[in-house]
DOVO-251335 format. One record per residue (C-alpha): x, y, z. Coordinates in pm, 1 decimal. Example, Ala and Ser with C-alpha at 12.3 -4.5 7.8 and 13.67 -1.06 7.14 Angstrom:
<fimars>
FIMAR        x        y        z
FIMAR   1230.0   -450.0    780.0
FIMAR   1367.0   -106.0    714.0
</fimars>
This chain:
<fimars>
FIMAR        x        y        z
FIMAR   1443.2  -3366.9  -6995.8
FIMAR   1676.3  -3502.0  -6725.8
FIMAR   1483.9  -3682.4  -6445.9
FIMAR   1708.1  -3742.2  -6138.2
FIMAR   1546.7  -3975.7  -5861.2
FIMAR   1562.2  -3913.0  -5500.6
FIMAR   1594.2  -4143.1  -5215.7
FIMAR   1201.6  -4223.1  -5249.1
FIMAR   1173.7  -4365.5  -5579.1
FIMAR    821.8  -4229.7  -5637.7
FIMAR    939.1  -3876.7  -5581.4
FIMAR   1112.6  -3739.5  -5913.7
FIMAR   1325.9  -3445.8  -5974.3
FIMAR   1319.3  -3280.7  -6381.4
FIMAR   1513.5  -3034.3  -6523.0
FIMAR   1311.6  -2957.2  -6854.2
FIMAR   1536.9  -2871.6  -7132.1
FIMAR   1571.0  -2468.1  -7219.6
FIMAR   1650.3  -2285.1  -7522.7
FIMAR   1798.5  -1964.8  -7513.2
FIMAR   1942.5  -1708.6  -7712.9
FIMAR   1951.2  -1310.6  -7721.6
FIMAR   1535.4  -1267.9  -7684.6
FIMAR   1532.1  -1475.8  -7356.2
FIMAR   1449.6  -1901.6  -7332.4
FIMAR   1162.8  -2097.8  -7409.7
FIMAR   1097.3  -2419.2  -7205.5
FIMAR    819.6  -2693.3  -7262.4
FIMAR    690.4  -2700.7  -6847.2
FIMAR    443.5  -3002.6  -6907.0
FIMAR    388.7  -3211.2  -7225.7
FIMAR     85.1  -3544.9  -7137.8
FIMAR    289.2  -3762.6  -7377.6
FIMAR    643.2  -3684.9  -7260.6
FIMAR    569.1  -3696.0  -6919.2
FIMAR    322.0  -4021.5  -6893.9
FIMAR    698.1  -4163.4  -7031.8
FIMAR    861.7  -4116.0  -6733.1
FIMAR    609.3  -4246.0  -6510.2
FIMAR    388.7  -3925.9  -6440.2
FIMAR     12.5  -3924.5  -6454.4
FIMAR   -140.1  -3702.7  -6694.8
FIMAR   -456.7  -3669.8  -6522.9
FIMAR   -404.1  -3294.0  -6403.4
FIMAR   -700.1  -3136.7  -6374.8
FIMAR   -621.8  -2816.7  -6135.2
FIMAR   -347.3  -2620.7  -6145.1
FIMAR   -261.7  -2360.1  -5836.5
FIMAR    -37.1  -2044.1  -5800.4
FIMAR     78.1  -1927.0  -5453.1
FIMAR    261.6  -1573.1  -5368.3
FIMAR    436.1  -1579.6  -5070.2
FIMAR    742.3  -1393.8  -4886.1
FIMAR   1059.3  -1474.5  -4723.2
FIMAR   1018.5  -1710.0  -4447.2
FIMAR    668.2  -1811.2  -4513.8
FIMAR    607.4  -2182.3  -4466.5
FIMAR    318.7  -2362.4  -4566.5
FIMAR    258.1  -2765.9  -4509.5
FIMAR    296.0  -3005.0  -4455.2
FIMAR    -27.1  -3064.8  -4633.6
FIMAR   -190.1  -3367.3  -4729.7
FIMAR   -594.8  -3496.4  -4828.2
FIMAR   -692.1  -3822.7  -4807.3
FIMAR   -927.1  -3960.0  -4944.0
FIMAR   -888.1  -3786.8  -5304.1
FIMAR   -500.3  -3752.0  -5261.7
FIMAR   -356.9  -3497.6  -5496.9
FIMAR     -5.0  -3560.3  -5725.8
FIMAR    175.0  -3250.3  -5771.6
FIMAR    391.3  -3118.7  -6007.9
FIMAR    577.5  -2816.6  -5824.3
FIMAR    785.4  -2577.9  -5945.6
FIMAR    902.8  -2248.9  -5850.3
FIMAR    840.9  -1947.6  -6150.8
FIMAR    987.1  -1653.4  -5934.2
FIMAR   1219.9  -1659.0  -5617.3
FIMAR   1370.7  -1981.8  -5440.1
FIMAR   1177.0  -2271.4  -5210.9
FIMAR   1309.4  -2510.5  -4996.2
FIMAR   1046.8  -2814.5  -5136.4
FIMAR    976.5  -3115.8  -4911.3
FIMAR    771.8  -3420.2  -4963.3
FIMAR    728.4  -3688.7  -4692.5
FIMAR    588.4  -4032.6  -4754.7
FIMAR    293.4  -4061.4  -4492.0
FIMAR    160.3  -4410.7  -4680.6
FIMAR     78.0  -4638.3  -4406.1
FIMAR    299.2  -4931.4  -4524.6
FIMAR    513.1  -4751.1  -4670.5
FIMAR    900.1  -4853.2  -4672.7
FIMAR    981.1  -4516.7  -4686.6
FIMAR    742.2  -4435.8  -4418.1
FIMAR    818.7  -4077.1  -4250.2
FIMAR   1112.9  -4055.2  -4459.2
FIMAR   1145.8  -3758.0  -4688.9
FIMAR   1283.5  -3574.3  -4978.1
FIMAR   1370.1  -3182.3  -4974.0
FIMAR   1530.0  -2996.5  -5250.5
FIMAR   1595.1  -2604.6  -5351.8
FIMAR   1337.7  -2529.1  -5660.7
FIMAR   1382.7  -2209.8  -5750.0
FIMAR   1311.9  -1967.6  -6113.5
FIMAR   1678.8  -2005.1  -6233.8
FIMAR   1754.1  -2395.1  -6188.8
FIMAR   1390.6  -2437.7  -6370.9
FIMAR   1372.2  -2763.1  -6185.9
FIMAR   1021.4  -2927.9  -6099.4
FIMAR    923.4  -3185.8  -5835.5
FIMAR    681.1  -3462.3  -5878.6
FIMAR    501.2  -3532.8  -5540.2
FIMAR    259.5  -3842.8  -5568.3
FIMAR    -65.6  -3862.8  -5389.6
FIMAR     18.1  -4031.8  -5071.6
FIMAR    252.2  -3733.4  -4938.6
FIMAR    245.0  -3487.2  -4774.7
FIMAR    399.5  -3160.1  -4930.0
FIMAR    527.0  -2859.4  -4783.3
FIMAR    789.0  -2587.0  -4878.2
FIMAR    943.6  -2271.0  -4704.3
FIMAR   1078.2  -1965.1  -4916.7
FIMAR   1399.5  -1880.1  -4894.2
FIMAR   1448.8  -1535.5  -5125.9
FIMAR   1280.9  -1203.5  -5038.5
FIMAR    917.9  -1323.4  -5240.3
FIMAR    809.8  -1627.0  -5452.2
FIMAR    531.6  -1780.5  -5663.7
FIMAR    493.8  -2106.0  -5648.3
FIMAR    282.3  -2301.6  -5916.6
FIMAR    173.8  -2671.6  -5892.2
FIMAR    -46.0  -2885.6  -6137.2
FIMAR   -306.0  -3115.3  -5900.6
FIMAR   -391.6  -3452.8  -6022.8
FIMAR   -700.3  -3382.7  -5790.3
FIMAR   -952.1  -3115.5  -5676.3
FIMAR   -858.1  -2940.8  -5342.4
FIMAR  -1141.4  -3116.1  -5105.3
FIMAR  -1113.1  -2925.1  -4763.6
FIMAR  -1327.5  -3137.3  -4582.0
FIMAR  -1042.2  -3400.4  -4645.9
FIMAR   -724.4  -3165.7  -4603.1
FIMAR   -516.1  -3194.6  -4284.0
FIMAR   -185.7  -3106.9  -4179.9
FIMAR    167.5  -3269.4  -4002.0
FIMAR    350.8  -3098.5  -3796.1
FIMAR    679.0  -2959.6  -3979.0
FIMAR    884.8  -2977.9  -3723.4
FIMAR    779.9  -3290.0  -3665.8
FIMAR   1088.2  -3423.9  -3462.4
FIMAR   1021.3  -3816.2  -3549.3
FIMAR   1045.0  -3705.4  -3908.9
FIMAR   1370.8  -3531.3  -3888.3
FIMAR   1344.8  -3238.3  -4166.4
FIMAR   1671.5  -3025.8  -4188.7
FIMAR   1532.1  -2731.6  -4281.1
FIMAR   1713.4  -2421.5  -4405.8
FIMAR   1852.4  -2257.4  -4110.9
FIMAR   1799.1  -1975.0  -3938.8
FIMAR   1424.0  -2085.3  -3904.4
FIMAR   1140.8  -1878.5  -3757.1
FIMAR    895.8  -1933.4  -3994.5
FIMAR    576.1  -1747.6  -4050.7
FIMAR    289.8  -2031.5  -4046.4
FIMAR    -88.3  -2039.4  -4062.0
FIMAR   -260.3  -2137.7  -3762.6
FIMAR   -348.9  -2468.2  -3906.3
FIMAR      5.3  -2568.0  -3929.8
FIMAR    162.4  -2440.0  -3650.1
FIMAR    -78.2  -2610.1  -3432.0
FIMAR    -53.3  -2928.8  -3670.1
FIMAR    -26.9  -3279.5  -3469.4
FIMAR    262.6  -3513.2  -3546.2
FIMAR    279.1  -3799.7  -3778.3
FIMAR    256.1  -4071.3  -3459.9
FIMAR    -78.8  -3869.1  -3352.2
FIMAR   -268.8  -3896.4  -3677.9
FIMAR   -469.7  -4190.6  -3703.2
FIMAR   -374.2  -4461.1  -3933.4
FIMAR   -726.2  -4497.2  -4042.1
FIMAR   -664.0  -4145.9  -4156.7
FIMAR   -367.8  -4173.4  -4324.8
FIMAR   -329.3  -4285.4  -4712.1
FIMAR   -231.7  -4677.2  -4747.6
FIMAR     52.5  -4763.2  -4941.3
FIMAR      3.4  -4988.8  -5285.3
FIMAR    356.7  -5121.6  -5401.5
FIMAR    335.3  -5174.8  -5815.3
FIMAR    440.2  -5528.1  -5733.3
FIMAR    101.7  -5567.0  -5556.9
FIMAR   -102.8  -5399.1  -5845.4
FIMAR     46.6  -5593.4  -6079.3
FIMAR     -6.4  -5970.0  -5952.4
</fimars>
């Protein structure tokens, strides 16, 4: 497994290691013990599949309170994956990561609870799968804006994405209510 991190240290990219010979590959996508070692919960207890087409976007999507750690990754077409730290307190408040996952670099992305999560397809379909370290609540689901101009993301261009009404009419990060938003809980302060 390599584990590459990203400019928010909570937010992990893994390539899981294949084998492969003349009858196709074999990959281990999720192992408790293996992954608890590199800093991931094991507490999944939901896992979700989404079909969509090219130039759907969905997110950015967040609940709070029972925020939900995913493990994304893409099993057919390509994704343009973005997490964004929305933890009041944060240091890497409004900052975020985005990264191609897609079914032939087999790579996943671990998104901790405390961000929100959004991705836009980039190939002609795609199915997206993502293990949920909590149950989808929609009383306590909201959206961000994604083109959110205070939080900068460069998405794939050309861009006229297809949206759900919830997002497109999404408010921006400095509208939400901090009250609303997830607080941040450095390991330094868990720790002492």
């Amino acid at each position: 497994m390599l584990v590459t991190p990203t400019n928010i240290p909570d937010v992990l990219l893994l390539t899981p290691q294949r084998f492969g010979d003349q009858r196709g590959w074999f990959m281990e996508s999720w192992s408790a013990e293996r992954y608890r070692q590199l800093g991931i919960p094991d507490g999944f207890v939901q896992d979700n599949q989404a079909f969509s087409q090219k130039g759907v976007l969905r997110g950015l999507h967040i609940q709070n309170p029972h925020g939900q750690g995913k493990l994304v990754q893409v099993i057919r077409g390509e994704v343009f994956d973005v997490a964004v730290d929305v933890r009041h307190g944060s240091p890497w408040f409004g900052q975020w990561v985005g990264l191609n996952l897609s079914e032939t670099n087999f790579q996943q992305l671990y998104v901790p609870a405390g961000f929100a999560h959004g991705y836009l397809v980039l190939s002609e379909e795609a199915i997206f799968t993502y293990k949920c370290t909590d149950y989808y609540h929609p009383e306590t689901q909201f959206s961000i804006r994604w083109d959110d101009p205070q939080i900068g993301i460069e998405w794939p261009a050309p861009l006229n994405p297809v949206l759900a009404e919830k997002d497109r009419d999404a408010p921006l990060l400095r509208e939400i209510p901090v009250e609303r938003l997830p607080c941040y809980e450095s390991t330094e302060d868990a720790t002492a």
